[in-house]
ZAMI-333146 format. One record per atom (N, C-alpha, C): residue in one letter; x, y, z. Coordinates in pm, whole numbers, padded with zeros to 5 digits, always signed. Layout:
N
AXYZ;...
END
This chain:
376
X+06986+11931+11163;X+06919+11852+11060;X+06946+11703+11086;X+06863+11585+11053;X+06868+11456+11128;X+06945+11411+11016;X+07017+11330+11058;X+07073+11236+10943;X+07085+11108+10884;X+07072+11082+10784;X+07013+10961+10732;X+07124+10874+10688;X+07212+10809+10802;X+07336+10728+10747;X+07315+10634+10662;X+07190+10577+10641;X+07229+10478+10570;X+07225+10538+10421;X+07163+10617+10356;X+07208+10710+10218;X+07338+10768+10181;X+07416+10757+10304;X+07558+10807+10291;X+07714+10706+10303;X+07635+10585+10365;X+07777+10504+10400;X+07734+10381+10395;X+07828+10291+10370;X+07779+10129+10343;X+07922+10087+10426;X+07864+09905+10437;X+07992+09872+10477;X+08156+09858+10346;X+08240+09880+10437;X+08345+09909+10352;X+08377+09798+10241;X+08384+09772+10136;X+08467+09705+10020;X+08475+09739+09930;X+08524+09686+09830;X+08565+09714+09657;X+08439+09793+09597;X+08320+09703+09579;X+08248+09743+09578;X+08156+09875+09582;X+08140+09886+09746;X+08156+10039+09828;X+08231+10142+09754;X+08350+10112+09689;X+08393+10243+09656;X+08396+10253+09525;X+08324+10138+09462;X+08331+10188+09296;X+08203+10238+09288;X+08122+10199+09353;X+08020+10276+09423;X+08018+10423+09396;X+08084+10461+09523;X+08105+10599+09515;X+08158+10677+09460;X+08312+10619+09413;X+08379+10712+09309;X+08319+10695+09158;X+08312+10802+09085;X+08232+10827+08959;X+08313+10746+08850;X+08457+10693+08867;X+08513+10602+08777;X+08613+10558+08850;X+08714+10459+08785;X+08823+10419+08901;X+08931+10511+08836;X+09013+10552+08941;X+09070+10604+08963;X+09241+10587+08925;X+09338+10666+08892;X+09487+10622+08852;X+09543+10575+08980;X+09509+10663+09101;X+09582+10653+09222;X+09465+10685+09305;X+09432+10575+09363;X+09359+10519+09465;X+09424+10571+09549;X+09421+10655+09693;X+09513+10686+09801;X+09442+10627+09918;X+09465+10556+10048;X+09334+10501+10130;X+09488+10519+10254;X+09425+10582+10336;X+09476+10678+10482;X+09460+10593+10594;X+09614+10646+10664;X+09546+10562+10784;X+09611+10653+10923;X+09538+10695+11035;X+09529+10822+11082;X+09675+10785+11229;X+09669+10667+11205;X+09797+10620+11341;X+09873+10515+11242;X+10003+10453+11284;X+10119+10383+11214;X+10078+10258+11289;X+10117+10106+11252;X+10125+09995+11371;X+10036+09931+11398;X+09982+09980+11303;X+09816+09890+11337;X+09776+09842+11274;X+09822+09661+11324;X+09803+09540+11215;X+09570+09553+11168;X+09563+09589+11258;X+09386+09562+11186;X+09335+09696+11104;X+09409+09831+11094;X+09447+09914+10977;X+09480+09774+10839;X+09599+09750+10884;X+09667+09706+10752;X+09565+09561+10721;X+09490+09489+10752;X+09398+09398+10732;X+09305+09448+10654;X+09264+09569+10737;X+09157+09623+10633;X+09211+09655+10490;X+09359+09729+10500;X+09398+09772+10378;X+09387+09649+10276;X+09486+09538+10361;X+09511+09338+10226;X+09355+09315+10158;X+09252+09330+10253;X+09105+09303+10264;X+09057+09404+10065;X+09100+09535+10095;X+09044+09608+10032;X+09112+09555+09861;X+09266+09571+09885;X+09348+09574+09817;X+09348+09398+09727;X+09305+09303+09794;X+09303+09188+09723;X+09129+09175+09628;X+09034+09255+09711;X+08924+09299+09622;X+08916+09385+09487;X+09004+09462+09504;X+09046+09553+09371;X+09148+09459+09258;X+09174+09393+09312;X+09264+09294+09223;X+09175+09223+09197;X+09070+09135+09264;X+09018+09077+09180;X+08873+09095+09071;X+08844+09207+09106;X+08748+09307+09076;X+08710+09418+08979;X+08855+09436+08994;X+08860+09583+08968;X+08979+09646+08885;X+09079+09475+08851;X+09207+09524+08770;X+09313+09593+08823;X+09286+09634+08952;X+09424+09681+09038;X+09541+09589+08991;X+09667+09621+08974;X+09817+09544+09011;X+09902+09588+09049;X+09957+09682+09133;X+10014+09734+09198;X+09973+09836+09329;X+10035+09761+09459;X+10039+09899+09583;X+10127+09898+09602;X+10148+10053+09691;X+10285+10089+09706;X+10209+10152+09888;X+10306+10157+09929;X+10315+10160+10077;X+10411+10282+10130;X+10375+10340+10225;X+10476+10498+10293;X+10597+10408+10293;X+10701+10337+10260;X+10804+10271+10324;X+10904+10335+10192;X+11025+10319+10198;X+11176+10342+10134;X+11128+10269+10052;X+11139+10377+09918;X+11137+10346+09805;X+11311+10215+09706;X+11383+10225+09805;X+11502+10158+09716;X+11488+10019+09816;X+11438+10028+09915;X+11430+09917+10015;X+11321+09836+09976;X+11194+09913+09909;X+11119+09816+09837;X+11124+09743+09706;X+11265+09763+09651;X+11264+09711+09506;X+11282+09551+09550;X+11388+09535+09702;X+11384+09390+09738;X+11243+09307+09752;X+11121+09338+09808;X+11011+09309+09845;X+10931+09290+09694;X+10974+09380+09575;X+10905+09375+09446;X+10965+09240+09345;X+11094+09232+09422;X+11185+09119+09358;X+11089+08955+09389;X+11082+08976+09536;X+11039+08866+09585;X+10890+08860+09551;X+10817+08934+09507;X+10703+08910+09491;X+10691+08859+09366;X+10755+08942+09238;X+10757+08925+09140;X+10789+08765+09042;X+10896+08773+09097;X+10951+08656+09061;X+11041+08506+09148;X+11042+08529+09283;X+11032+08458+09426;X+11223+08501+09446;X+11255+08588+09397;X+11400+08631+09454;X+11412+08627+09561;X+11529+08552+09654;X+11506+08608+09782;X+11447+08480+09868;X+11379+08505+09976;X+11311+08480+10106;X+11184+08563+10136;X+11077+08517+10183;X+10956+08602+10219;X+11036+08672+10343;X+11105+08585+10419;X+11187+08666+10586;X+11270+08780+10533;X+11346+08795+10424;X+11426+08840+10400;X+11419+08972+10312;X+11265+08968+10224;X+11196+09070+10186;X+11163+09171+10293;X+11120+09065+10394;X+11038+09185+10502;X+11162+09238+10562;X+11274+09154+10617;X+11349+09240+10708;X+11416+09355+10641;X+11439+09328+10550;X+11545+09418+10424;X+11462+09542+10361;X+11352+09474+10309;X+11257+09553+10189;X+11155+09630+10290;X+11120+09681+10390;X+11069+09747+10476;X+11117+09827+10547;X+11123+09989+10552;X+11153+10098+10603;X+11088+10118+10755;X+11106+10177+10889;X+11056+10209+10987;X+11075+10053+11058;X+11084+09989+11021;X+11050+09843+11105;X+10940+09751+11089;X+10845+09791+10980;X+10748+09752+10966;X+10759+09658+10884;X+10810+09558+10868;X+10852+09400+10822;X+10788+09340+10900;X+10825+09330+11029;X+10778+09285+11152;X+10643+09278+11123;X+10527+09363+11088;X+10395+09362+11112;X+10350+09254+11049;X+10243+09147+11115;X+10188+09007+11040;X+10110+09065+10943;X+10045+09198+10948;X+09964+09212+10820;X+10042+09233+10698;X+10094+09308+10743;X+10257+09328+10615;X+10288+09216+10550;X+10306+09075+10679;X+10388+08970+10601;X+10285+08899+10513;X+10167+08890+10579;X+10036+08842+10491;X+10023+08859+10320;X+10042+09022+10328;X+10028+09125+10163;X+10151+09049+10088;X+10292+09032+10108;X+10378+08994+10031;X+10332+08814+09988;X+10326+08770+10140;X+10305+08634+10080;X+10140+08619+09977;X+10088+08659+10023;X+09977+08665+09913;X+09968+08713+09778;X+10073+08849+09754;X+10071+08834+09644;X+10163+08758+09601;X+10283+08681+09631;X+10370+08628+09566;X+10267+08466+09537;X+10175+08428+09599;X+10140+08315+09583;X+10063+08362+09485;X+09961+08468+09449;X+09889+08513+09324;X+09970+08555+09208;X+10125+08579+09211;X+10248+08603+09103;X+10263+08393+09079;X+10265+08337+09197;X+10334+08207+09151;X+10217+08135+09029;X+10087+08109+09112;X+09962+08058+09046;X+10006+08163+08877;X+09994+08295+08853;X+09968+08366+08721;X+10069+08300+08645;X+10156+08271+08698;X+10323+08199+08630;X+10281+08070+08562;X+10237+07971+08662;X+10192+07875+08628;X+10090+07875+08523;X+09953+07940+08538;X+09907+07979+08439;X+09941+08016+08259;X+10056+08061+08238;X+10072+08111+08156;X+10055+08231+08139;X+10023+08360+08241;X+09919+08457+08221;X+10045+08549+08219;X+10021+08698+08079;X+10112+08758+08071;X+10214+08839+08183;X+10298+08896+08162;X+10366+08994+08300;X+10287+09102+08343;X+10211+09132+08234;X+10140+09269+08275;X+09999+09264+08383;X+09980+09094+08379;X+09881+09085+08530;X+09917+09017+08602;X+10097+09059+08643;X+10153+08992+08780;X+10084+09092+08861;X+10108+09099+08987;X+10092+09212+09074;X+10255+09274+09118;X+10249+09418+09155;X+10390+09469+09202;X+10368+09544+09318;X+10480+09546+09372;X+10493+09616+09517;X+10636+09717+09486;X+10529+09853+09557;X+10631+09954+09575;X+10661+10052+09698;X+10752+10100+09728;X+10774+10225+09844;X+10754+10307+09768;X+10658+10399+09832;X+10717+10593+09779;X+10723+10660+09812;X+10785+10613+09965;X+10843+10720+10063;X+10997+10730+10038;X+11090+10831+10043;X+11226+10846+10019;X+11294+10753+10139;X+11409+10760+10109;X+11522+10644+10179;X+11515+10807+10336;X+11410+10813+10370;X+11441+10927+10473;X+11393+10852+10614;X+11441+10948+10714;X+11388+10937+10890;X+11406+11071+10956;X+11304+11057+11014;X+11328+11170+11073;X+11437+11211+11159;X+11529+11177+11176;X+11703+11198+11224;X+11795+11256+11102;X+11742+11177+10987;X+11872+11137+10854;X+11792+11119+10753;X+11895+11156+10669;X+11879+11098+10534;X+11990+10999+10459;X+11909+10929+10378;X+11995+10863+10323;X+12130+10902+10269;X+12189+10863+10224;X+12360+10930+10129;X+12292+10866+09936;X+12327+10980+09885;X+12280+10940+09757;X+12375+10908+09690;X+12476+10836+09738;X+12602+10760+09656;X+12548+10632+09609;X+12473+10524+09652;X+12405+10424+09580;X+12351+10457+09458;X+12268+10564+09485;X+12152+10623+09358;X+12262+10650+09226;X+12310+10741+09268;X+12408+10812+09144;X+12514+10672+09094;X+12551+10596+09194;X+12659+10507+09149;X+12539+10452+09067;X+12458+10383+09078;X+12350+10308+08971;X+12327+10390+08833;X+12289+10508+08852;X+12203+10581+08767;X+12358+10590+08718;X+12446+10607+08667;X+12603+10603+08608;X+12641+10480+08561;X+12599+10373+08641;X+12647+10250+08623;X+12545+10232+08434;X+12423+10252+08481;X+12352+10231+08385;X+12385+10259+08235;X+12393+10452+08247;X+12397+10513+08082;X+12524+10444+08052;X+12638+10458+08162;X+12816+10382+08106;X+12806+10255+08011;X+12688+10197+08084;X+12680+10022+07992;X+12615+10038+07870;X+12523+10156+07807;X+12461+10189+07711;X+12525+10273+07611;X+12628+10425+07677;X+12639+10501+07598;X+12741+10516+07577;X+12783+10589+07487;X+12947+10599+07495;X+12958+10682+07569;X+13118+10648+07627;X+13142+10723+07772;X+13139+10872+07760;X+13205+10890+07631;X+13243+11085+07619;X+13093+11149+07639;X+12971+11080+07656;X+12863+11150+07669;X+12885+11179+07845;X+12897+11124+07883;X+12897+11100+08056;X+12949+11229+08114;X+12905+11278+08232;X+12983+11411+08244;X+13089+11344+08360;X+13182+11418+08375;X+13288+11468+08467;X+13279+11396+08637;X+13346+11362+08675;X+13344+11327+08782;X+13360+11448+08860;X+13316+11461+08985;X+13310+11547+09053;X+13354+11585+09172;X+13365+11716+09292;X+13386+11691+09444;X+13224+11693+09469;X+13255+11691+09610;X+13100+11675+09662;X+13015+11819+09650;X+13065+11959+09634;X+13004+12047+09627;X+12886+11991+09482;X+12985+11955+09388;X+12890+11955+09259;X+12818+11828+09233;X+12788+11798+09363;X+12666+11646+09336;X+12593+11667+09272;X+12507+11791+09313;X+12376+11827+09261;X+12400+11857+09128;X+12462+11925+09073;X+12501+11938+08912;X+12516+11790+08843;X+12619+11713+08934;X+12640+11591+08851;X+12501+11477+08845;X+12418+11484+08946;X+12324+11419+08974;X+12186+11496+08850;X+12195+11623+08849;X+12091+11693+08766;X+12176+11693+08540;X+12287+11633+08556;X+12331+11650+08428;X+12320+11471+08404;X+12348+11363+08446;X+12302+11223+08475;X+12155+11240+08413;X+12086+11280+08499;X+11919+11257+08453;X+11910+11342+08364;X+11926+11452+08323;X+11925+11514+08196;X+11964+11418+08073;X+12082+11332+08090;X+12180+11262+08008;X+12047+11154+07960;X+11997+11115+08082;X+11874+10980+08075;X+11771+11051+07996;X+11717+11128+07991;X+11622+11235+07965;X+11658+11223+07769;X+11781+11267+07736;X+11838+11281+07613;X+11842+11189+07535;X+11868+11070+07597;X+11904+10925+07511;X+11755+10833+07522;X+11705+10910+07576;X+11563+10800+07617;X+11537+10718+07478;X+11542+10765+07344;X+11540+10634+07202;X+11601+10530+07228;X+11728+10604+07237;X+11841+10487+07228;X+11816+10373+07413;X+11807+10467+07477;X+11788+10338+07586;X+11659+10250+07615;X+11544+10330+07532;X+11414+10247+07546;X+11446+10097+07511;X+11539+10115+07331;X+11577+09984+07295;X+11685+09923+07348;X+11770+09956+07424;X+11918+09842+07478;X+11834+09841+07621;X+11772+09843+07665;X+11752+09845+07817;X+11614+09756+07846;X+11613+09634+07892;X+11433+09598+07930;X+11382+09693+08008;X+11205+09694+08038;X+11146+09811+08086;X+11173+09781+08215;X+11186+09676+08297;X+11200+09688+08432;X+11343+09758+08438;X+11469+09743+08408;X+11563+09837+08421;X+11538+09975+08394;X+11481+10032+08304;X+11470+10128+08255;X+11358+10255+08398;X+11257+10167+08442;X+11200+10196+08569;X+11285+10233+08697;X+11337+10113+08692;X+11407+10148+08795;X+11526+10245+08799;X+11625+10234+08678;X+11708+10325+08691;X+11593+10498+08687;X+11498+10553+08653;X+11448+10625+08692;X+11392+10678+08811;X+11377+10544+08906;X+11342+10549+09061;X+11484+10618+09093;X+11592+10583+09007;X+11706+10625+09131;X+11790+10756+09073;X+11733+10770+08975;X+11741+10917+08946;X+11681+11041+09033;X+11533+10990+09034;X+11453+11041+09114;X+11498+11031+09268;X+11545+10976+09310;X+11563+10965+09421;X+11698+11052+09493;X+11767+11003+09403;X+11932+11124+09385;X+11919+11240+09408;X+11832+11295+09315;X+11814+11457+09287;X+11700+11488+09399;X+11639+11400+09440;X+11584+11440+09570;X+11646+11422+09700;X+11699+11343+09736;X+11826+11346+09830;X+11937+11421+09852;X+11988+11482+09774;X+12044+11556+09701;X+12006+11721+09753;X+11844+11764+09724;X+11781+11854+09773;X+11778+11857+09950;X+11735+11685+09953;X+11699+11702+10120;X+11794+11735+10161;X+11932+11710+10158;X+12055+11719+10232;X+12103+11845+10248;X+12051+11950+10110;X+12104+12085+10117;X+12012+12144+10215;X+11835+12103+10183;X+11787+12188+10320;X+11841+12147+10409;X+11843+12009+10475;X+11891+12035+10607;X+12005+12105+10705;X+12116+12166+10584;X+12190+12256+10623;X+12154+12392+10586;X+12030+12472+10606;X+12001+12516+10548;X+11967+12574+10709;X+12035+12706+10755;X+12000+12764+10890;X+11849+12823+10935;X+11793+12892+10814;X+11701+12978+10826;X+11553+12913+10880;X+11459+12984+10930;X+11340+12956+10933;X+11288+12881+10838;X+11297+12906+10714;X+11227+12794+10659;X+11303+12682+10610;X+11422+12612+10729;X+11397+12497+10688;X+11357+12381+10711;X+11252+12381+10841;X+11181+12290+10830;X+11089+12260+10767;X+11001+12403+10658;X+10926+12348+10560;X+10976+12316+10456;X+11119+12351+10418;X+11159+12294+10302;X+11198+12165+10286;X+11216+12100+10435;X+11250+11961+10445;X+11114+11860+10422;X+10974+11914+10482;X+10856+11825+10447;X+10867+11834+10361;X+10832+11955+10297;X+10815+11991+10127;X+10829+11907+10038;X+11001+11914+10036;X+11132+11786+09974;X+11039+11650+10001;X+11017+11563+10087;X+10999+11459+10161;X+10869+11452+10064;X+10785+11540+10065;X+10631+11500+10031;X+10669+11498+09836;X+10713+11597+09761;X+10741+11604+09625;X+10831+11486+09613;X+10956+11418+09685;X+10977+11274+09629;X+10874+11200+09639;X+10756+11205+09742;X+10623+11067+09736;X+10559+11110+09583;X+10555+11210+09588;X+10456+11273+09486;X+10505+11233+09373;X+10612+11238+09314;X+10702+11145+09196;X+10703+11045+09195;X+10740+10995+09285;X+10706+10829+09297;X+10570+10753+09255;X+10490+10846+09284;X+10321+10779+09300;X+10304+10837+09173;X+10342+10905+09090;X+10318+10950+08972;X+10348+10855+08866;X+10459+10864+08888;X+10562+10751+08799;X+10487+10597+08791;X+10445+10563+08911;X+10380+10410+08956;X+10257+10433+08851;X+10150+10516+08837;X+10026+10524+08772;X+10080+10466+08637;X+10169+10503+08555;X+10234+10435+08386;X+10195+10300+08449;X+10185+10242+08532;X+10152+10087+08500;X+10015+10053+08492;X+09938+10160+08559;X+09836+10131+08575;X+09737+10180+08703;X+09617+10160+08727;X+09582+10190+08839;X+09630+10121+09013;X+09665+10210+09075;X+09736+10152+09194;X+09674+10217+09317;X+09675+10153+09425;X+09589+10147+09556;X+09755+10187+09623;X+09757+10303+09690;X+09863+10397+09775;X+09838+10403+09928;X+09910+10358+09984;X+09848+10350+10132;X+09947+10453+10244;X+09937+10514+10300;X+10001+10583+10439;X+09935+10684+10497;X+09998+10739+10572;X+09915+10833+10686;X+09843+10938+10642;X+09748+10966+10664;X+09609+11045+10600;X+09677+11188+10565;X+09780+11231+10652;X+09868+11406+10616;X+09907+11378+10478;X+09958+11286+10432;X+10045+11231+10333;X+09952+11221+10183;X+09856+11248+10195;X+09763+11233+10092;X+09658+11357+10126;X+09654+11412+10194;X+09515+11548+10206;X+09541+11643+10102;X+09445+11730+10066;X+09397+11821+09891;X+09467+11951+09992;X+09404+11959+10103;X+09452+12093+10178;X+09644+12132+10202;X+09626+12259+10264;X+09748+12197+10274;X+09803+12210+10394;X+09958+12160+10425;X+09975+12070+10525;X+10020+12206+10598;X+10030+12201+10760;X+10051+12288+10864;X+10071+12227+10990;X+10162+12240+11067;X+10200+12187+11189;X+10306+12328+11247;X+10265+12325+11407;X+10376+12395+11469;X+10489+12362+11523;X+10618+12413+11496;X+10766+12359+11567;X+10820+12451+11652;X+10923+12415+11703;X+11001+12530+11767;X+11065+12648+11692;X+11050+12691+11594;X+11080+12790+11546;X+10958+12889+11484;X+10825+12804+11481;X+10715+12873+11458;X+10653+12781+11353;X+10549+12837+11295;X+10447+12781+11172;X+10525+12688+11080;X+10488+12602+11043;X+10571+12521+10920;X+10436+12484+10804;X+10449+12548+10690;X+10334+12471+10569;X+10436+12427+10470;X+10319+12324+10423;X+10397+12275+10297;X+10272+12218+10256;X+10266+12135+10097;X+10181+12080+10029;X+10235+11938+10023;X+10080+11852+10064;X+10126+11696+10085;X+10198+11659+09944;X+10193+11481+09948;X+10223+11434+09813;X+10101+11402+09774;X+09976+11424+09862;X+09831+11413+09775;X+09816+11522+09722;X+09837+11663+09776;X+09806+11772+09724;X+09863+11754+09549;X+09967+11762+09598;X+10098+11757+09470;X+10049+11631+09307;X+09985+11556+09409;X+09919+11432+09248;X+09801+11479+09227;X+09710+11547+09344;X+09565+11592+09286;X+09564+11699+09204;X+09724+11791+09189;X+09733+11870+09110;X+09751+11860+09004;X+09796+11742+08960;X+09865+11686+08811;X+09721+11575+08777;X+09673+11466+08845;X+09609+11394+08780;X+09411+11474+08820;X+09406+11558+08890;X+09266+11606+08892;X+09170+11473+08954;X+09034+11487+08880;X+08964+11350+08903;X+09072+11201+08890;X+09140+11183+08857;X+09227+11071+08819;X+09269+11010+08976;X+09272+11117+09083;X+09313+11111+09220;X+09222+11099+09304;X+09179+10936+09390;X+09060+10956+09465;X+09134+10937+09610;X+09068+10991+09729;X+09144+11010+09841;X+09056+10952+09977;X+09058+10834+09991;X+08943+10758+10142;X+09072+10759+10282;X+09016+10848+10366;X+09091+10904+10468;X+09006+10783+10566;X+09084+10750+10677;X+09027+10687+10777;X+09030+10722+10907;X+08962+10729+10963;X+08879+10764+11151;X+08873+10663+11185;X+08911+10642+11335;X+08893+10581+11394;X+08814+10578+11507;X+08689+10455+11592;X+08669+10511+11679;X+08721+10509+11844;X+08773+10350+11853;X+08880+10327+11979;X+08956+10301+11957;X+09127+10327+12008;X+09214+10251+12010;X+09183+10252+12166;X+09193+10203+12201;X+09159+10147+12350;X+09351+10131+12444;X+09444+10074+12375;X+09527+10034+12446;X+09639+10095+12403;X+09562+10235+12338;X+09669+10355+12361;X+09606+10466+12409;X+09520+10436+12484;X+09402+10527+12595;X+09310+10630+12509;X+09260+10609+12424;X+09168+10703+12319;X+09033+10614+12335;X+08944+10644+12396;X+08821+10590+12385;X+08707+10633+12329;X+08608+10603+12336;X+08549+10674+12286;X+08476+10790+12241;X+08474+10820+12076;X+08487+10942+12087;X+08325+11038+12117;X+08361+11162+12164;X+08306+11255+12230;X+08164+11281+12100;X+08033+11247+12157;X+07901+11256+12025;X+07901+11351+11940;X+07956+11464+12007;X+07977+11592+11893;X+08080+11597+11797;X+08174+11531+11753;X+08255+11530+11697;X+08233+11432+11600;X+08270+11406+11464;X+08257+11328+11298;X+08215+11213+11406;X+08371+11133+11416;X+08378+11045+11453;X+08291+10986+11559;X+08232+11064+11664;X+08163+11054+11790;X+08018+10991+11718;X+07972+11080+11623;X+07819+11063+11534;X+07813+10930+11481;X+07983+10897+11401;X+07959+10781+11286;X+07980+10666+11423;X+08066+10673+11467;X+08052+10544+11619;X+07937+10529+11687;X+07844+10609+11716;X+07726+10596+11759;X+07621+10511+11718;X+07647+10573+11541;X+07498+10531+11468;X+07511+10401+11376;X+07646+10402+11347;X+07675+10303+11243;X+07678+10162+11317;X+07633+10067+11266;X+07648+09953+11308;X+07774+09863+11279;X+07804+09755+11332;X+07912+09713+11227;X+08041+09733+11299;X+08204+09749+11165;X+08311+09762+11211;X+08384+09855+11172;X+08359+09801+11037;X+08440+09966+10905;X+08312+09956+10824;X+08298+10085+10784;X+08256+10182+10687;X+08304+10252+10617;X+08234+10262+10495;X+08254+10402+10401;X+08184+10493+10363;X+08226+10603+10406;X+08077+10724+10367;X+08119+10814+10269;X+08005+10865+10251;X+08043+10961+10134;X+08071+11101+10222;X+08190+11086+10215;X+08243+11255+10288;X+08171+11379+10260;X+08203+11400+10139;X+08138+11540+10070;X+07949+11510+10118;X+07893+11428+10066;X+07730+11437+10151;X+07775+11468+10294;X+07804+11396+10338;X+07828+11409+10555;X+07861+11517+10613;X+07965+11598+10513;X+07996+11740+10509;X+07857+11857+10441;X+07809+11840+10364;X+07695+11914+10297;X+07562+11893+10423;X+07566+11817+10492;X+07457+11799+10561;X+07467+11835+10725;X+07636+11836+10728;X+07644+11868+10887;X+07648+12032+10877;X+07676+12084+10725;X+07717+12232+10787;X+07820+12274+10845;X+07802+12428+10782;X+07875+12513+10859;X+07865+12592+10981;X+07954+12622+11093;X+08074+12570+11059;X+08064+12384+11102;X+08200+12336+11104;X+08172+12218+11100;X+08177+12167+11235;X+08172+12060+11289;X+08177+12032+11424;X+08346+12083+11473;X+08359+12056+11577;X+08504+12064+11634;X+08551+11960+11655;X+08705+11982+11603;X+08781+11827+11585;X+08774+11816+11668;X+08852+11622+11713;X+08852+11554+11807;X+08992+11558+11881;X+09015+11527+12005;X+09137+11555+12054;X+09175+11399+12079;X+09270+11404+12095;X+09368+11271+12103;X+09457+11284+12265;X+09466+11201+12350;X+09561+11193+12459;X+09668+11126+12388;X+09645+11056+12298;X+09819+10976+12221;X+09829+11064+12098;X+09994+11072+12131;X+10028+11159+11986;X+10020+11095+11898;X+10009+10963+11891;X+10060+10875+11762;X+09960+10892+11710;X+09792+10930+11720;X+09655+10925+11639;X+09615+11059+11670;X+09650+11108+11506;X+09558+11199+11453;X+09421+11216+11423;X+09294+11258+11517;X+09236+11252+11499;X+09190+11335+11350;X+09034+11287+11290;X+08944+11357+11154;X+09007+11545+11163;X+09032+11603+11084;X+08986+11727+11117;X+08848+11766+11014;X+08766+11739+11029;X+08618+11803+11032;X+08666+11938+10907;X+08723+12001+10893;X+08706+12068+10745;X+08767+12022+10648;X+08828+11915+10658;X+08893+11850+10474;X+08789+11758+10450;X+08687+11716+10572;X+08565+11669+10438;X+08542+11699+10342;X+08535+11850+10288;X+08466+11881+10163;X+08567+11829+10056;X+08668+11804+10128;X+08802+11763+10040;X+08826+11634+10004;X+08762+11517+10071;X+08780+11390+10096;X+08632+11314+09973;X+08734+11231+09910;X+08664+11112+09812;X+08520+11069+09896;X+08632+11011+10037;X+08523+10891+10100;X+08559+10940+10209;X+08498+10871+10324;X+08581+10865+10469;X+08553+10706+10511;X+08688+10636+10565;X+08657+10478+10623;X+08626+10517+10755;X+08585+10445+10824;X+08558+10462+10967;X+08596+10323+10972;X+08682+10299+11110;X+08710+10157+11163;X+08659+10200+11285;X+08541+10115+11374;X+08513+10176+11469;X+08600+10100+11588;X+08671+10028+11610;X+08733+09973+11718;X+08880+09891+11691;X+09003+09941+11693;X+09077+09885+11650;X+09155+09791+11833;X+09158+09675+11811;X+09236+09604+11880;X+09368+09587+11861;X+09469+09565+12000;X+09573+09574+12033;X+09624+09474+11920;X+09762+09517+11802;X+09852+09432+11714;X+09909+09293+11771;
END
């Protein structure tokens, strides 16, 4: 059947996707199919400073360490800090370093300085968050920061005899799950002794405890399944995180397209099959329509040897016909019109880019297409 791109995809902006999605959304999720790639993250500042001014966005949050970004939220917020010193500190993986990265902080801190000046309330500063766990794929963090905070906190509020027991290390997890219970209990009394930014945050590090906490037991955990119980873990802390972030408002979520898909997740290891459910799966389950999901394709990276892609494949069709640089199509049409079954994914010579897989269209909000990404 012939296809009629221009009924299905426009060029990419704010616009474009209020467009397409039937309302805006709590959690905007927008994918990106390889890591490192400053003209990815351009497109993302591009999209993300349009929804702010457009569209009422004030907050993104980024795949990076969630306790590493409270420094980067400091400096944006209220100029704590160093812009150098946000990025080197407040950025997980190394990705401080990236100029598009450093672009997003200084821009919004200059749109926090101007609102200041203004007079304009707190609630249309902009904020920056991680809601990826303090994890790597080697390690995990030690959740002695988290718990020392989340303790430090109720101690300054409650009386102590509420506090439980100090502990050995077997009973972290008890002491870490009776703590947030404790927070859970007093929530009256601490709504009023506590401002809301404390009160947030000591919940980030609750959350974060009792998930650290988990990761550490799978990873000693001999059996076959524990490498799915370790994604699992990994994807349900994003999934809390990005949950928690929506109470402020609508927010634009950015990381690798696995990390946000409706399907669910599957990869092979050396011990055999591994599934688990993303942290998109996990929010499209709780917020429904509230969750919109624009996955991105690419069509060259050129100078990590992926050229162009093969005509039979998503990507091969939309590089062909589309004019232009980035696009947005309407997935679900592109999928209804190519049929079943669907084409055959695309293969990749670099591991680092995941190519489309061709059946979570029916699953996908939008699809971006960047058709040529140049060397960072």
């Amino acid at each position: 059947m012939p296809i009629d791109l221009k009924e299905i995809a426009a060029p990419l902006d704010a616009a474009a996707v209020s467009r397409l999605l039937p309302h805006r959304p709590r959690l905007l999720a927008l994918g990106e199919p390889t890591h490192g790639e400053d003209a990815l993250l351009r497109l993302r500042n591009a999209l993300f400073r349009r929804l702010v001014e457009e569209h009422g966005y004030r907050t993104i949050t980024l795949e990076t360490d969630c306790l590493a970004g409270l420094l980067v939220d400091a400096y944006v917020t209220s100029g704590t800090g160093t812009l150098d010193a946000a990025l080197e500190h407040g950025f997980s993986h190394g990705w401080g370093a990236s100029a598009a990265n450093r672009d997003l902080v200084r821009w919004m801190r200059a749109y926090n300085a101007r609102a200041e000046e203004e007079g304009r309330p707190a609630a249309d500063r902009l904020r920056f968050a991680g809601f990826d766990g303090p994890l790597e794929i080697t390690h995990a963090a030690s959740p002695r920061p988290c718990l020392t905070a989340l303790h430090a906190h109720l101690a300054a509020h409650l009386d102590p005899a509420l506090l439980p027991c100090t502990a050995e290390a077997a009973r972290l997890r008890l002491l870490a799950d009776d703590l947030t219970a404790l927070l859970d209990q007093q929530e009256p009394h601490l709504r009023a002794a506590a401002p809301p930014g404390e009160r947030e945050t000591v919940r980030l590090h609750a959350r974060t405890a009792t998930g650290l906490l988990r990761y550490h037991r799978a990873m000693a955990d001999p059996s076959p399944a524990r490498m799915s119980r370790l994604c699992a873990q990994r994807d349900l802390m994003m999934a809390e995180n990005l949950l928690a972030l929506t109470a402020r408002g609508p927010v634009l979520a950015h990381a690798q397209n696995a990390h946000f898909q409706r399907p669910k997740s599957a990869m092979r290891m050396w011990q055999g099959p591994v599934e688990w459910w993303s942290a998109g799966a996990l929010v499209s389950a709780r917020l429904g329509e509230e969750y919109a999901f624009l996955a991105t394709a690419l069509g060259t990276l050129r100078h990590q040897g992926v050229d162009t892609p093969p005509p039979d494949t998503v990507e091969g069709l939309l590089y062909a016909r589309l004019p232009g640089e980035s696009h947005l199509v309407d997935a679900r049409r592109l999928a209804a019109v190519l049929g079943a079954p669907p084409p055959a994914p695309r293969t990749s010579p670099w591991f680092g880019y995941a190519p489309l897989d061709p059946a979570h269209l029916p699953h996908l909000d939008g699809l971006v297409l960047l058709k040529d990404v140049p060397e960072s």
